[in-house]
C-alpha positions as CSV (number, residue, x, y, z in Angstrom):
1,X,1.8,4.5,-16.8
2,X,4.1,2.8,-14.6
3,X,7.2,5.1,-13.4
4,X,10.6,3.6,-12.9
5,X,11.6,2.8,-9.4
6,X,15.0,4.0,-7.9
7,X,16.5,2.8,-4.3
8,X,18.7,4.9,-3.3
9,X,21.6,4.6,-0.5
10,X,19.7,7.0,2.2
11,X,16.4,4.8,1.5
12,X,19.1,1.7,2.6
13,X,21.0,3.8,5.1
14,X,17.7,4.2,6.8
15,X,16.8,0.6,6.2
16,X,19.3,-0.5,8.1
17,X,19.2,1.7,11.1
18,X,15.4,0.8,11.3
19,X,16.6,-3.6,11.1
20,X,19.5,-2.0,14.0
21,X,16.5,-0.9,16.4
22,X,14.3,-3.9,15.3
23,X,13.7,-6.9,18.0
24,X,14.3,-9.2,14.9
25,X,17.6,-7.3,14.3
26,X,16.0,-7.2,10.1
27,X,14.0,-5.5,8.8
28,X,12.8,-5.6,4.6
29,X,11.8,-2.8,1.8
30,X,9.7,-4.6,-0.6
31,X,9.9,-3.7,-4.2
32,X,6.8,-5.8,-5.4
33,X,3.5,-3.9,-5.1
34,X,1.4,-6.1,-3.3
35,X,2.1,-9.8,-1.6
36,X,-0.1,-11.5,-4.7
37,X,3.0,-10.4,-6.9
38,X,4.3,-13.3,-8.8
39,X,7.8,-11.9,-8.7
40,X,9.1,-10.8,-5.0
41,X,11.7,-8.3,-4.8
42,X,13.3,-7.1,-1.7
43,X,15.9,-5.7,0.1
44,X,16.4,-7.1,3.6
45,X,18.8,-5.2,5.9
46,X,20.2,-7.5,8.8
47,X,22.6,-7.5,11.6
48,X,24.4,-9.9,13.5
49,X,22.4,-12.0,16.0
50,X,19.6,-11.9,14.0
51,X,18.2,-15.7,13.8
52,X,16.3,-17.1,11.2
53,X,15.0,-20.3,11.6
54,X,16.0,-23.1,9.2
55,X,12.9,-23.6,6.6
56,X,12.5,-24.4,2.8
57,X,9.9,-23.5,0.3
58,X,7.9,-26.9,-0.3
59,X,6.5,-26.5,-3.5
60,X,7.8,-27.0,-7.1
61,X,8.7,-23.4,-8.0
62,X,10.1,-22.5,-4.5
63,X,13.3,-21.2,-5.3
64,X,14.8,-18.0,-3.8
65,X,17.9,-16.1,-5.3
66,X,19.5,-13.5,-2.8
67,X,22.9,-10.9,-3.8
68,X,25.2,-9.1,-1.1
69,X,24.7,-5.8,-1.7
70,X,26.5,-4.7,1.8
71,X,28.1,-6.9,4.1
72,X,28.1,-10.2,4.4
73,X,25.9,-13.4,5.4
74,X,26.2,-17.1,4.7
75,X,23.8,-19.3,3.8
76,X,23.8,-22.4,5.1
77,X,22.0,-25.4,4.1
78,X,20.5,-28.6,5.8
79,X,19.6,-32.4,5.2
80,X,16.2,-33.1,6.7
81,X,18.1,-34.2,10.1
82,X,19.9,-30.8,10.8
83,X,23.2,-32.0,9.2
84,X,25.0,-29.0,7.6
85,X,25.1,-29.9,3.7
86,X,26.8,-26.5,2.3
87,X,27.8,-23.3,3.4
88,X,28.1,-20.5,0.8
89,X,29.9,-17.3,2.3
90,X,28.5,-14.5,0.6
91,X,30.2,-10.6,0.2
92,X,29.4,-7.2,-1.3
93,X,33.4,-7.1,-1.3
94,X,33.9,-9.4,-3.3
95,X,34.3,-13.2,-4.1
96,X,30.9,-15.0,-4.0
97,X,28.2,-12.7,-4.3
98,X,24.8,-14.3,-5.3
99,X,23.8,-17.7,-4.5
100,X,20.4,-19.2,-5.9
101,X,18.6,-22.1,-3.7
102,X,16.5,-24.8,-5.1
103,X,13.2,-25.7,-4.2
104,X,12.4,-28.1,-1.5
105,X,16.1,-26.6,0.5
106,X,16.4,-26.6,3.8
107,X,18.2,-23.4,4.8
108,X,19.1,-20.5,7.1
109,X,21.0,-17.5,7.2
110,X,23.4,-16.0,9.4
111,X,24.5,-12.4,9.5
112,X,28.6,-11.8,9.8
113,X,28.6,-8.4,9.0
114,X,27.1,-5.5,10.8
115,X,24.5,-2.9,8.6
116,X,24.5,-6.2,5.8
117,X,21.9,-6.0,3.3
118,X,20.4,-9.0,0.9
119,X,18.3,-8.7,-1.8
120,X,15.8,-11.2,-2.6
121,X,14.0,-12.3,-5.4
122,X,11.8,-15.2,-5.2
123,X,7.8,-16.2,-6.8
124,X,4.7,-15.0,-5.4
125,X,2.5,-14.6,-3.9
126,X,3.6,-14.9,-0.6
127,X,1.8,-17.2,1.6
128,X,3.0,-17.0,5.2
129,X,2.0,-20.3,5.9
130,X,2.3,-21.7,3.0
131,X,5.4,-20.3,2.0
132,X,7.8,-21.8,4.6
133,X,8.0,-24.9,5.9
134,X,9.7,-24.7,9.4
135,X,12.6,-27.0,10.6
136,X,11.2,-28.9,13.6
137,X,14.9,-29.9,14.8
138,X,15.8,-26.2,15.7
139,X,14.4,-23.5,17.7
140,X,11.0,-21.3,16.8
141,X,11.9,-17.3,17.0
142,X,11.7,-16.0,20.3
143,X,12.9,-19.3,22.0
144,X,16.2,-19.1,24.6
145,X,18.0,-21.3,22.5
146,X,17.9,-19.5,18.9
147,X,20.8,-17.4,20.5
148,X,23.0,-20.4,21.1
149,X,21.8,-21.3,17.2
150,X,22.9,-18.4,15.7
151,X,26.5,-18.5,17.4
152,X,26.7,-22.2,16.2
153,X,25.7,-20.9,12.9
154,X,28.7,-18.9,13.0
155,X,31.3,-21.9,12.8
156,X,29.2,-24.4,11.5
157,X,30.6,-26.0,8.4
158,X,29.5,-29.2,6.1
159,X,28.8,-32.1,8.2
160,X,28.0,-29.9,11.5
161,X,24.6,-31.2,13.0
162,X,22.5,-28.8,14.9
163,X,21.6,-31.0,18.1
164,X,18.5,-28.5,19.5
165,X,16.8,-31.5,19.9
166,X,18.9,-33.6,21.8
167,X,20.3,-30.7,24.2
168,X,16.4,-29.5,25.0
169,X,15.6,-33.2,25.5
170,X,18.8,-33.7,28.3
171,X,17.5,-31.1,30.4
């Protein structure tokens, strides 16, 4: 017999000092039981300067819904050249709180909140290779430059292009 499931604030509270003293600056608590789950559930703790690399989930039911539930992040999302389409500011506070992204998106997120925590739901199973579909006109984690991206991030609004590209090129 299955037994319900509770999360509660010290289990977050220590979520988010682990994502604090993470390289990565996140850090996630899955809900789902195994990777092969069809549903994934997670909360994902993050703090500013944390960079995630613009990517989309190519395939037909690739859709990802994610809720404030502390803090606050934006989501911010991309034609196929880098060119800012939407940004969605998203708060625990208040205002918009939930935002649903379609399959085939291009999108990133950027942290403006310190100890802000998501939660995502999203189909299974994950497939790390699979499942994301990297932008090739912005940094890879770990590169110099994903610093410069996530302060760009920041301010960027619709029609903002992220020029990696061209500023790796010229030097």
């Amino acid at each position: 017999m299955d037994v319900l499931k509770t999360i509660s604030d010290k289990q977050l509270l220590r979520l988010m000092g682990e994502a604090a003293a993470s390289p990565r600056l996140r850090k996630n608590l899955n809900i789902h039981r195994e990777l092969e789950d069809p549903i994934q559930r997670l909360f994902n703790a993050m703090e500013p300067g944390t960079y995630v690399r613009p990517h989309r989930h190519a395939r037909p039911d690739g859709w990802e819904l994610m809720l404030a539930v502390r803090g606050a992040f934006s989501i911010i999302t991309f034609d196929e050249k880098g060119t800012v389409l939407e940004r969605i500011d998203l708060s625990a506070a208040g205002g918009d709180m939930a935002v649903e992204i379609p399959p085939y998106t291009w999108h990133a997120v950027v942290v403006l909140a310190p100890e802000t925590v998501m939660f995502e739901v999203k189909p299974g199973p994950y497939r790390p290779v699979e499942d994301k579909d990297f932008a090739a006109w912005a940094p890879e984690e770990g590169d110099p430059d994903a610093e410069r991206v996530v302060a760009w991030y920041e301010v960027a609004k619709p029609g903002d292009r992220l020029r990696f590209q061209e500023s790796a090129k010229a030097q």
